[in-house]
KOLKOL-184825 format. One record per residue (C-alpha): residue number from 1; residue in one letter; chain; x negated, y negated, z negated. Coordinates in pm, 1 decimal. Last residue first. Layout:
<rs>
R num residu chaine     east    north       up
R NUM      A      A        X        Y        Z
...
</rs>
This chain:
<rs>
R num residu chaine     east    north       up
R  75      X      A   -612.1  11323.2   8812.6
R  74      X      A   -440.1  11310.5   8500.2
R  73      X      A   -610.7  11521.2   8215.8
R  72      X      A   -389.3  11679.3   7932.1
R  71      X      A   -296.0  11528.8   7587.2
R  70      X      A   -167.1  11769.8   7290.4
R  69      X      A    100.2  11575.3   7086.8
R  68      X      A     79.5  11544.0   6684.8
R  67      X      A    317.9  11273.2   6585.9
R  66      X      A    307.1  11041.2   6239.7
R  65      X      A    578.6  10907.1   6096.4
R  64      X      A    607.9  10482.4   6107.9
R  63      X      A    965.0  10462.5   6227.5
R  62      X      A   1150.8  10803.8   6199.5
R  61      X      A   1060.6  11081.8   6419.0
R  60      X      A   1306.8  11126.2   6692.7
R  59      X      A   1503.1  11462.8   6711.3
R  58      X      A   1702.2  11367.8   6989.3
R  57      X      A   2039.5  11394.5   6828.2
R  56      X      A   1949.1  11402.9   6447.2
R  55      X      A   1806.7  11049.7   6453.3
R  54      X      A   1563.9  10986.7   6157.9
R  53      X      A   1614.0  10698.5   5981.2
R  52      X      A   1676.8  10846.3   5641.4
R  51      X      A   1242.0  10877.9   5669.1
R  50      X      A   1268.3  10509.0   5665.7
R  49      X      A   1502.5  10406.5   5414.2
R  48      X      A   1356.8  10659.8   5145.6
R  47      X      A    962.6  10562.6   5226.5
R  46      X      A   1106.7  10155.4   5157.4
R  45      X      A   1195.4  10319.9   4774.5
R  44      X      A    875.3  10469.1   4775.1
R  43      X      A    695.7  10177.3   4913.7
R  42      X      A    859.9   9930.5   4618.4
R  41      X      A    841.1  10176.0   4412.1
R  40      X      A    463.9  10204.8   4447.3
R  39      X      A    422.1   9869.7   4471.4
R  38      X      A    598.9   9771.5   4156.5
R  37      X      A    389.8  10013.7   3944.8
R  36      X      A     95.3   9843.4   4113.7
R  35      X      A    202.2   9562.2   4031.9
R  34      X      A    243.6   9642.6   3606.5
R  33      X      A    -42.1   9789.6   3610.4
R  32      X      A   -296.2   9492.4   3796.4
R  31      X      A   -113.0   9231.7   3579.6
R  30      X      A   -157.6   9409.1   3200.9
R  29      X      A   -581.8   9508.0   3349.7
R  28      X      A   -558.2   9137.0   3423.5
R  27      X      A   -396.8   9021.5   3088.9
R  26      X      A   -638.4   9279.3   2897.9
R  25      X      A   -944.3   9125.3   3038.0
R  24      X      A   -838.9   8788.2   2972.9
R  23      X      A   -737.5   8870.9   2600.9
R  22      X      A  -1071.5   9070.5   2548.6
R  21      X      A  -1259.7   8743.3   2697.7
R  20      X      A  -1082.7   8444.5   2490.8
R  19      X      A  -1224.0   8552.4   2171.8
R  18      X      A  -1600.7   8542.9   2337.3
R  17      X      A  -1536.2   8230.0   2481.0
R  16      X      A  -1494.3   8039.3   2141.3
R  15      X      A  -1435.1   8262.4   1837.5
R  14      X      A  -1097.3   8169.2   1690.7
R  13      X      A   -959.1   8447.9   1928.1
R  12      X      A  -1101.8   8771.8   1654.6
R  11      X      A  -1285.7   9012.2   1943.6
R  10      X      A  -1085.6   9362.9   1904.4
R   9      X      A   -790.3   9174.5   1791.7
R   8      X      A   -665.1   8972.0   1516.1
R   7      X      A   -549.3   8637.5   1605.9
R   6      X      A   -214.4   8706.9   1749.5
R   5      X      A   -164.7   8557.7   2061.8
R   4      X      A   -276.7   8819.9   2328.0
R   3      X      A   -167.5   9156.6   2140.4
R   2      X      A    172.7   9008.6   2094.5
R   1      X      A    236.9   9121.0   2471.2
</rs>
């Protein structure tokens, strides 16, 4: 990003502290995107494997999925 070393930005860098803060705030906003972007594929392409899973034979869910069942009293 040649936003946070050039010297002109929103909040000029050769101002102590107060140069540094648009660059820092920036980086983290850079860092929370960019893994969250990797999560997402990460669980999408993990959501893929799973749900491919499923055995066709006995019709059992894949790992993780979800089953509605109605419960009834034991005595």
């Amino acid at each position: 990003m040649p936003y946070l070393i050039s010297p002109l930005d929103i909040s000029p860098d050769f101002i102590p502290i107060i140069g540094q803060i648009d660059d820092v705030l920036l980086l983290s906003l850079f860092v929370s995107e960019v893994s969250s972007l990797v999560l997402d594929g990460w669980k999408a392409k993990k959501g893929t494997v799973e749900n491919s899973t499923t055995n066709p034979a006995n019709h059992a869910p894949a790992a993780g999925e979800t089953v509605d069942v109605d419960s009834i009293p034991v005595k």
